[in-house]
C-alpha positions in Angstrom: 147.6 6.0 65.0 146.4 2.8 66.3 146.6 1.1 62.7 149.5 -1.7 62.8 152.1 -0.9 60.7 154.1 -3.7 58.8 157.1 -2.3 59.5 158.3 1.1 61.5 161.6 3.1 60.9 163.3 5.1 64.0 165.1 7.8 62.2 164.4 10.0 58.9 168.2 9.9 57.2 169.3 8.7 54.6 169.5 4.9 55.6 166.0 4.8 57.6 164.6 6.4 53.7 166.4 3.9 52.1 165.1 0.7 54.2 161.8 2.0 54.0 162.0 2.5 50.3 163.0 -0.7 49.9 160.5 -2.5 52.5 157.5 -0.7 50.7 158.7 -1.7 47.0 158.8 -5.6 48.2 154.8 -4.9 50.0 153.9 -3.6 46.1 149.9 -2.7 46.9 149.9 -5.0 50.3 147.2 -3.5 52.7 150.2 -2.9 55.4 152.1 0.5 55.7 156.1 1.4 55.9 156.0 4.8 58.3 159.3 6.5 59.2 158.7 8.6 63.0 161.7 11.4 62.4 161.9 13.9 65.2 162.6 17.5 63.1 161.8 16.5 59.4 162.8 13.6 56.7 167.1 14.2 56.3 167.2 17.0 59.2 169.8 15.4 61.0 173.2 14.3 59.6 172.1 13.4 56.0 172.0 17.3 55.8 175.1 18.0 55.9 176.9 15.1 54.7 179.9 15.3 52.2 178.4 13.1 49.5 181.4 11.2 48.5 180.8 7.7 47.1 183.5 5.7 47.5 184.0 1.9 47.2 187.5 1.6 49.4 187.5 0.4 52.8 189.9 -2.0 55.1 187.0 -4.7 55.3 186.4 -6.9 51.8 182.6 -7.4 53.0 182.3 -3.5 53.4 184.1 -2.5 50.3 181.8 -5.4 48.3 178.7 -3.9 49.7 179.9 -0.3 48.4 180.6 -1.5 45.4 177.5 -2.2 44.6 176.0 0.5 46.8 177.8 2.6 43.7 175.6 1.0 40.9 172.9 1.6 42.7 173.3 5.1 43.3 174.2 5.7 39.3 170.4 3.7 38.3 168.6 4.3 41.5 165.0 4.7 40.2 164.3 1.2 40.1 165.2 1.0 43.8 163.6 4.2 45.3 161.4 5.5 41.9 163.6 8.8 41.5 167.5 9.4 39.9 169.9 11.6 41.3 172.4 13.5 39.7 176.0 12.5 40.1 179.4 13.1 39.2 182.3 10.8 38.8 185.5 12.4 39.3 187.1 9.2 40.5 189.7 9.8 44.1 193.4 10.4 45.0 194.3 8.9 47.9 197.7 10.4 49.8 199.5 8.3 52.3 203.1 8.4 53.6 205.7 5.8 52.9 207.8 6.1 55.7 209.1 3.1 57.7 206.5 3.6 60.6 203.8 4.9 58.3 202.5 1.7 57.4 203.0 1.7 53.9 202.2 -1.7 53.6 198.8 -1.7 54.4 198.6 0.2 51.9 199.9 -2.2 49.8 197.2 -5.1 50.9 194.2 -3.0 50.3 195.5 -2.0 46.7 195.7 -5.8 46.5 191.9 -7.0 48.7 190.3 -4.0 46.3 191.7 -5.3 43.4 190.6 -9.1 44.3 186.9 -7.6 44.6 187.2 -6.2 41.3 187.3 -2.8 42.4 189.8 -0.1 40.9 192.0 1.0 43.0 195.7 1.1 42.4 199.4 2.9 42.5 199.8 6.0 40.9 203.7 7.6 39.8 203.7 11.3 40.7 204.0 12.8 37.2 200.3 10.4 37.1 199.2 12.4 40.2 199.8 16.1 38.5 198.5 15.0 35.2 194.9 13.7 36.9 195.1 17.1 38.7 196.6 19.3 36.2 199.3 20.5 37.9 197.3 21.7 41.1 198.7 18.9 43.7 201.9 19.4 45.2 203.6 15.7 45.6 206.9 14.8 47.3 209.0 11.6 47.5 207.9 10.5 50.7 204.5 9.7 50.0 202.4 7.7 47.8 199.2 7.8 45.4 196.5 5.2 44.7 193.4 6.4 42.6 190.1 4.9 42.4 188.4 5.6 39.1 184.5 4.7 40.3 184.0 7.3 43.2 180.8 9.5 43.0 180.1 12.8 43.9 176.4 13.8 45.1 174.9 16.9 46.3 173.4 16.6 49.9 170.4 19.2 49.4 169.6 17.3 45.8 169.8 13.7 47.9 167.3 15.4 50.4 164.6 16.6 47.7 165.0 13.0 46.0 164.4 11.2 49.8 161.1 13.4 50.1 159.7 13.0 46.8 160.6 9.3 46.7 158.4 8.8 49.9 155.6 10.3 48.3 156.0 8.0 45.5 156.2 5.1 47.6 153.3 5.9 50.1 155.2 6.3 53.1 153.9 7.2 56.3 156.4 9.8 57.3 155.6 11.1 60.9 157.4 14.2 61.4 158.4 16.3 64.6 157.3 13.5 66.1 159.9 11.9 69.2 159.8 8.3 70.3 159.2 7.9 74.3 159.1 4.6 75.2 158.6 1.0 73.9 156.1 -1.5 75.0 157.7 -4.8 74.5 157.6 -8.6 75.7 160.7 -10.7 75.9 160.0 -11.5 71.8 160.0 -7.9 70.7 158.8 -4.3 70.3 154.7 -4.4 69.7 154.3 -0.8 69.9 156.1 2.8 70.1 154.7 5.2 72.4 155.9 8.6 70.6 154.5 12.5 71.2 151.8 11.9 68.5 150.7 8.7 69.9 151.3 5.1 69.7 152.4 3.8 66.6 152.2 -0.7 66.1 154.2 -2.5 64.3 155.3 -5.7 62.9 158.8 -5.0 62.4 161.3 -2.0 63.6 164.3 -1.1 61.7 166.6 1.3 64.2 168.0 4.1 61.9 168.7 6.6 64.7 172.3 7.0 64.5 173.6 8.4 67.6 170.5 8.6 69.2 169.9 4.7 69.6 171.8 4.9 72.7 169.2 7.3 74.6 166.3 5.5 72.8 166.4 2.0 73.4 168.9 2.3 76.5 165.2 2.3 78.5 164.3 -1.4 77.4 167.9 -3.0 78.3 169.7 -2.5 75.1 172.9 -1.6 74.4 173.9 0.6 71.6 177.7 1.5 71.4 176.8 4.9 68.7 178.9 8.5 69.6 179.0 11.6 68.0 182.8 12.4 66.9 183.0 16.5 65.8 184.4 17.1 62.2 184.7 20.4 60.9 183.9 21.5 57.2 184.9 24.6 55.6 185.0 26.0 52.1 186.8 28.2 50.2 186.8 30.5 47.3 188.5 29.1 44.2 189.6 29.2 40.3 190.0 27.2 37.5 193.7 28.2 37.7 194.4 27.2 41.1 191.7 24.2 41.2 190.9 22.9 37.7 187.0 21.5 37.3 186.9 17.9 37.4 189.8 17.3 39.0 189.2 14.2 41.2 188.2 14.5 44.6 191.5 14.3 47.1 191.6 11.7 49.9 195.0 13.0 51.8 195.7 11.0 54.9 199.2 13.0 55.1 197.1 16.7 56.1 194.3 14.5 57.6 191.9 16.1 55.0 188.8 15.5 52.3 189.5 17.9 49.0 186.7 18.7 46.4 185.9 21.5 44.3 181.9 21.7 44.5 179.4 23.8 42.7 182.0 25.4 40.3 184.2 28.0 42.3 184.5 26.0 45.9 186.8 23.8 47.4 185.3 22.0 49.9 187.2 20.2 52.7 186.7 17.9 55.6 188.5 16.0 57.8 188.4 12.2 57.8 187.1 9.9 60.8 189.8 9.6 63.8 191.1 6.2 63.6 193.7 7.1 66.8 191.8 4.5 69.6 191.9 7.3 72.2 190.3 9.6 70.5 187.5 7.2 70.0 187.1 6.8 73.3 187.3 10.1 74.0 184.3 10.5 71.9 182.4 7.9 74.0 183.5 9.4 77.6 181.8 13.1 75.7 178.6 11.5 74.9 178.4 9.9 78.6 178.7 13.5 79.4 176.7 15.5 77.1 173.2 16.1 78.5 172.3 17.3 75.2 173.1 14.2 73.6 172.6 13.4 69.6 170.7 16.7 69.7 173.8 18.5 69.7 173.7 18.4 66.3 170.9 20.9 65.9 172.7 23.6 68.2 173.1 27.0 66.4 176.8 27.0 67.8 177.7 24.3 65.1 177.7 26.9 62.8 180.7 28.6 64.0 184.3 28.3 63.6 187.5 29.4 65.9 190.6 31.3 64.6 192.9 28.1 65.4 190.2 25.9 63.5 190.3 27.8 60.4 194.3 28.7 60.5 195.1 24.7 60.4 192.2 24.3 57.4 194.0 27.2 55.5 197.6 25.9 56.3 196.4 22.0 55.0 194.8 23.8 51.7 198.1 25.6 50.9 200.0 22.5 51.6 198.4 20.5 49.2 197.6 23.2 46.6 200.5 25.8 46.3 199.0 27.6 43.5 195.8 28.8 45.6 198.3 31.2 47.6 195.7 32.6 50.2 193.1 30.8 50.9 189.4 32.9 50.7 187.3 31.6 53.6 183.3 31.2 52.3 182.0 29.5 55.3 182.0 26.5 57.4 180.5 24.9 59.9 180.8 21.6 63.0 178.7 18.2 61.7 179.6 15.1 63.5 180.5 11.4 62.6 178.2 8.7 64.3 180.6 6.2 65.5 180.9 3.0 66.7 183.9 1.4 69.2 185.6 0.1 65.9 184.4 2.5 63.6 182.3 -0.4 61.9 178.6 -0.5 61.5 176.1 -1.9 63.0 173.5 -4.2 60.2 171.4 -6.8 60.8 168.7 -8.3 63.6 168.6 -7.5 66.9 169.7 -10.5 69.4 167.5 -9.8 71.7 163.9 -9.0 70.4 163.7 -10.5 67.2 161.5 -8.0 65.3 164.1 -5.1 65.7 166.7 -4.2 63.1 169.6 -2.2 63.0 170.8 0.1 60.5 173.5 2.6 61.7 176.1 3.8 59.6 179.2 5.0 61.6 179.9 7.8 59.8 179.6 6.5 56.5 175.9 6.1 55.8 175.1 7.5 52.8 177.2 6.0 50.6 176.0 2.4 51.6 172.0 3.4 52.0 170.5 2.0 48.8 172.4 -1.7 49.6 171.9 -1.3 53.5 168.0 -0.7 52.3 167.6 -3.8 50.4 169.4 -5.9 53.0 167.3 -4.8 55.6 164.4 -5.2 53.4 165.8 -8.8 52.9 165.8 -9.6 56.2 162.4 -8.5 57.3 160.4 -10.1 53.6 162.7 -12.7 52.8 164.5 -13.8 56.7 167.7 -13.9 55.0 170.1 -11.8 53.0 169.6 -13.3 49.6 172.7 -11.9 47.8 175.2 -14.7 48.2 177.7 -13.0 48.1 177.0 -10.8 50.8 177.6 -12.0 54.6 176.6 -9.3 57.3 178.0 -11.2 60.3 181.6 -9.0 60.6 178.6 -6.4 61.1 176.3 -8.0 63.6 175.5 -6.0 67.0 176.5 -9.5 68.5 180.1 -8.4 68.4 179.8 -6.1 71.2 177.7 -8.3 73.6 180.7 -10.3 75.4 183.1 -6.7 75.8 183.3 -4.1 77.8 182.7 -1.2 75.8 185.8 0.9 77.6 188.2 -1.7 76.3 186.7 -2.8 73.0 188.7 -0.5 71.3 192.1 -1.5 72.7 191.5 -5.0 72.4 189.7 -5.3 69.0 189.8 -2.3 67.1 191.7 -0.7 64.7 194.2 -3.6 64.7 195.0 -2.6 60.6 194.1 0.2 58.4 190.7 1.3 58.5 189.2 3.7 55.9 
């Protein structure tokens, strides 16, 4: 334990694999060690239970750029972590309403922005919409239809086994069951991390803990605006006559609701992030008063579901797919979005000690992990980002360091569309 690591990650998901990944392939056969400290085991925590969508779309051109290539990479990952994982591409119908005070319009810019960075993403006519689904969707005048060709499918359990066989491959460290207690730092950075298995040095830290960075580095002075939001997930029973296979995966901001037929016979569904400012704050006041904090995701209570809970998922199924009649319930369970005040994430160096990282998702890590990896690895090898085209500053953890958390959100966020 008392070897010095080149660099330490906080946090066994998918994004703390993927920057170690990356870190380690730039070391090649260097001397120093990439360790990951994970309190349960490697992708125990949200990664498990993650939807698995890959998606390029988003309200911020940096964000969408970055998934867009975030997409290659997960279609030819080997060269990046040393194992492939199996994908689909059923491409995405997105559902919004075009109303006067549905914003409509915003719509419109972000067909246009996605376009600019060369991603697909465009109207659809509603005889479009039934052909892509084969007559499954019900449409009505007063919305409208974009699809994006390039979104992904994964399957959470397969992304696991490929983060725990690529850090075999690439000689990682991992430390698991093992918790972080304290820090021993100077004014310049973190020299060592005091966990229940000992203390661990390092060169570098990348912070991957999600919604646990709060708790963690809250003891050294830090400030890390991360809270859990609840979402619910639920599947149910299908056919090929009510839900034909390879029909693309649904995206419908009108029921507030992820579709997707998975593993043959289900249709899975979620619902999307909250983008209502109160009921991000809401999130934050519940995490100020959750003695359990992040670990509330491990709570065997997750696993169930209320009557009311599973009436509105049945009513939303039926609303979108008349020909199901009667939803069959086959299970569900409570995961959680980490989020931050304006539902962005958090990527790049520390401003106060200058050999910590960030690397927190806000509820959409996996589908940026492999690019979020190799700019982190950037960072820490090269002291720069070395994509030109990519500029992390919209992301920094700067942002939050002159506002009061409590009014962040009313005065900065969600001042246009954000997906």
């Amino acid at each position: 334990m008392n070897k010095l690591n080149h660099t330490v990650v906080i946090g066994g998901g998918c994004l703390g694999a993927a920057c170690a990944f990356s870190v380690q392939r730039r070391l090649g056969n260097n001397r120093h060690k990439v360790a990951i400290i994970e309190k349960k085991v490697l992708g125990a925590g949200l990664s498990s239970r993650h939807s698995a969508i890959v998606r390029s779309a988003n309200a911020s051109p940096m964000a969408a750029r970055m998934a867009k290539m975030a997409t290659q990479y997960w279609k030819n990952l080997k060269p990046l972590w040393g194992v492939n994982i199996p994908y689909e591409q059923p491409g995405a119908i997105w559902i919004a309403e075009n109303t006067p005070d549905s914003r409509a319009e915003s719509w419109t810019a972000l067909e246009q922005m996605l376009q600019q960075e060369g991603i697909g993403f465009a109207m659809l006519a509603h005889r479009d919409v039934m052909d892509l689904s084969r007559q499954a969707l019900k449409t009505v005048p007063d919305e409208i239809y974009y699809y994006e060709p390039d979104v992904l499918q994964l399957d959470s359990p397969q992304i696991l086994n490929a983060m725990q066989t690529a850090a075999k491959k690439n000689r990682i460290d991992v430390l698991e069951h093992c918790e972080v207690i304290d820090f021993a730092h100077a004014e310049q950075g973190i020299s060592a991390i005091n966990t229940s298995q000992g203390k661990i040095f390092a060169e570098h830290v990348i912070n991957a803990a999600g919604a646990w960075s709060a708790e963690l580095f809250g003891g050294i002075g830090l400030s890390i605006p991360v809270a859990l939001e609840p979402v619910y997930a639920a599947n149910f029973l299908v056919s090929a006559d009510d839900i034909p296979e390879g029909m693309p995966i649904i995206a419908d901001y009108v029921n507030q609701a992820y579709f997707r037929r998975w593993r043959g016979s289900i249709l899975h569904m979620h619902q999307p992030r909250s983008r209502n400012a109160k009921d991000i704050a809401r999130s934050f006041s519940r995490a100020v008063m959750n003695p359990e904090g992040a670990n509330v995701i491990y709570d065997a209570l997750s696993f169930n579901v209320t009557h009311q809970q599973l009436d509105s998922y049945m009513g939303k199924v039926t609303n979108r797919f008349p020909k199901i009649g009667k939803p069959v319930y086959a299970g569900g369970y409570h995961s959680f979005f980490d989020i931050t005040p304006d539902l962005k994430f958090i990527l790049g160096p520390d401003t106060q000690l200058t050999n910590l990282y960030h690397c927190l998702g806000a509820g959409q890590a996996l589908k940026y992990a492999p690019i979020f990896g190799e700019i982190i690895a950037d960072l820490i090898i090269e002291g720069n980002v070395t994509a030109k085209s990519i500029d992390i500053a919209e992301f920094s953890i700067d942002r939050f360091s002159n506002n009061d958390i409590s009014q962040f959100w009313q005065s900065n966020a969600l001042k246009k569309n954000s997906l």
